[in-house]
N, C-alpha and C positions, 0 to 999 in steps of 0.2 A: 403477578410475575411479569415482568418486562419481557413482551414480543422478540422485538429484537434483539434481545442477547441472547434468549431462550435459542433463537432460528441458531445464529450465529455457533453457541454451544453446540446443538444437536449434530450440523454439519458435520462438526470434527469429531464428535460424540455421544453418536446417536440415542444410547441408554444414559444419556448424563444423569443424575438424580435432581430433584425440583430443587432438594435443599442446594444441591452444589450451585445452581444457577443461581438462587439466591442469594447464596453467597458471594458468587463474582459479581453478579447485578450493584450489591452495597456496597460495591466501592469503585463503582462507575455514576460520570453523571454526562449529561448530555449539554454538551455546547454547541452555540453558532457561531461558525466565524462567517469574515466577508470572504471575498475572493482576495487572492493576493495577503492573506493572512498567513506570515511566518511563524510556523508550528517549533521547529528545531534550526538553528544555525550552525551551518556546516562550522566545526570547534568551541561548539555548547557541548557540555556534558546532559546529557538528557536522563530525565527522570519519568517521562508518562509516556504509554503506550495509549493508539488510538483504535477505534474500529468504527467506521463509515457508514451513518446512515442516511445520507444522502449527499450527492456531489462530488468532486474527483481532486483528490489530491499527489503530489508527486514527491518524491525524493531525485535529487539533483546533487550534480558536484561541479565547481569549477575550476577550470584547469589555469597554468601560470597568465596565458593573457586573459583569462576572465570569460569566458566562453563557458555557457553552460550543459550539462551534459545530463539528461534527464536518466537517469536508472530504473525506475519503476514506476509506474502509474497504479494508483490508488482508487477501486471503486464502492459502489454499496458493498457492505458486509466484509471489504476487505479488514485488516488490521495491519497496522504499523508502527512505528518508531523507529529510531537508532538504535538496534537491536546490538550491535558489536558497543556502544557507548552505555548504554543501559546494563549490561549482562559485565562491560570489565570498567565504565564509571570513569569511562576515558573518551575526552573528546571527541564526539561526531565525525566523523568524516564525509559528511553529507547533509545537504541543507533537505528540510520536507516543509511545505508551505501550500495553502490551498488554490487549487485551478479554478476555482467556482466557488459560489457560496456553498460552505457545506455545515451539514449536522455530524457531528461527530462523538462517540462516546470515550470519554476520556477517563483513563485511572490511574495511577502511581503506581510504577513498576515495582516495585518494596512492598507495595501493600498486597499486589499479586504473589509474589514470591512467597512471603507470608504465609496466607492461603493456600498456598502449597503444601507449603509443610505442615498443617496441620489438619489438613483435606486431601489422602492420599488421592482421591477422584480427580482434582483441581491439577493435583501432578501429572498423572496420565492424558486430562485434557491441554494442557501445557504443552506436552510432550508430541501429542497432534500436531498442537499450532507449529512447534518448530520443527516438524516434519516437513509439513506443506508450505512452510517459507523455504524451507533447501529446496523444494520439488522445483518451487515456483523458481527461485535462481538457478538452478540447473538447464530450467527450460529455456530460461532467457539468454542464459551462455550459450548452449546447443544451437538455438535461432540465431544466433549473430553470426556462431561458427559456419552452420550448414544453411540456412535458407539465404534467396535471394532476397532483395530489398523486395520487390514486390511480395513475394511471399509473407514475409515479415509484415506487409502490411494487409492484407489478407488476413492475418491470424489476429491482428490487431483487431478488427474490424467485425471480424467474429466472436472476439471474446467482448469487446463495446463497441456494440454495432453504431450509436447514434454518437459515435466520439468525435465524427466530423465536425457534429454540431455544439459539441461543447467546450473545446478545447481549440487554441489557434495553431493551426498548420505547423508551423515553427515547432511547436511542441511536439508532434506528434511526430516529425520528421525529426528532433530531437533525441526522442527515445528509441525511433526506430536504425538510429546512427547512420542517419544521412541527410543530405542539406534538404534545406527548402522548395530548390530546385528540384531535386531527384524526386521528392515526394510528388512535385507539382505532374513533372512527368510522369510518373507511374499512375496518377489519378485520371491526366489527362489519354492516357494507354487504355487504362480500365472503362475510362466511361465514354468514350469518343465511341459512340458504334452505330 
């Protein structure tokens, strides 16, 4: 039985059964990309969902002058795709491409859905994952609306503590929807003591 998808499973569904993982496990397989490897292009129709076992990838959007706008960051054990492209089979609206080199378990969304249906367990664990991706985007809506930039990077920081060192400043001030500058300040705030 594969470790990590076994972990991955149990997260969202603690009683999963061995066969159910097995069955997700078979139609996953594990690739390496480099850094800077374009996973989905913002107005690809996407077909594969990923889940991270090791390295940091993001989903991004650019606006009319070309400015990028990072939406989510991606770590171990997360999972992703262009879940509105995948589920209506209608162009992306958001590029995801790797920060790092990363491992990644990749599978074909079709062949997931599949497994659904004929694996009522695989539905209910489905049904998890797309829980805690609305949890996760609500949280992030909330934090833009109600914390301050410091804040926001603060909680950053806490959920990937060593993200300074993985990721270039620009990005992370990217995600946290404030310039490079502001980030600079707020670090220079935090650690000046």
């Amino acid at each position: 039985m594969n470790k990590d998808i076994e972990k991955f499973m149990r997260y969202f569904l603690p009683n999963i059964s061995d066969d159910s993982i097995e069955l997700f496990s078979s139609i996953m397989t594990l690739e390496h990309y480099p850094k800077g490897k374009m996973l989905i292009k913002q107005g690809q129709i996407a077909s594969n969902f990923y889940i991270i076992k090791s390295g940091i990838a993001r989903s991004y959007m650019k606006d009319n002058d070309g400015k990028e706008h990072i939406r989510t960051l991606y770590t171990q054990q997360s999972t992703f795709g262009a879940l509105s492209s995948l589920i209506e089979k209608k162009p992306s609206n958001a590029s995801y491409n790797c920060l790092s080199e990363c491992e990644l378990y990749v599978a074909n969304f079709e062949h997931f859905l599949h497994l659904t249906r004929v694996k009522h367990e695989l539905a209910i664990f489905y049904n998890k994952v797309l829980e805690q991706i609305f949890i996760r985007t609500e949280r992030k809506v909330d934090d833009l609306s109600l914390l301050s930039a410091t804040e926001r990077y603060l909680k950053v920081k806490k959920q990937i503590p060593n993200i300074d060192n993985m990721i270039p400043q620009y990005h992370i001030a990217s995600y946290l929807n404030i310039t490079p500058v502001q980030l600079s300040r707020i670090r220079k705030k935090l650690y000046s003591v």
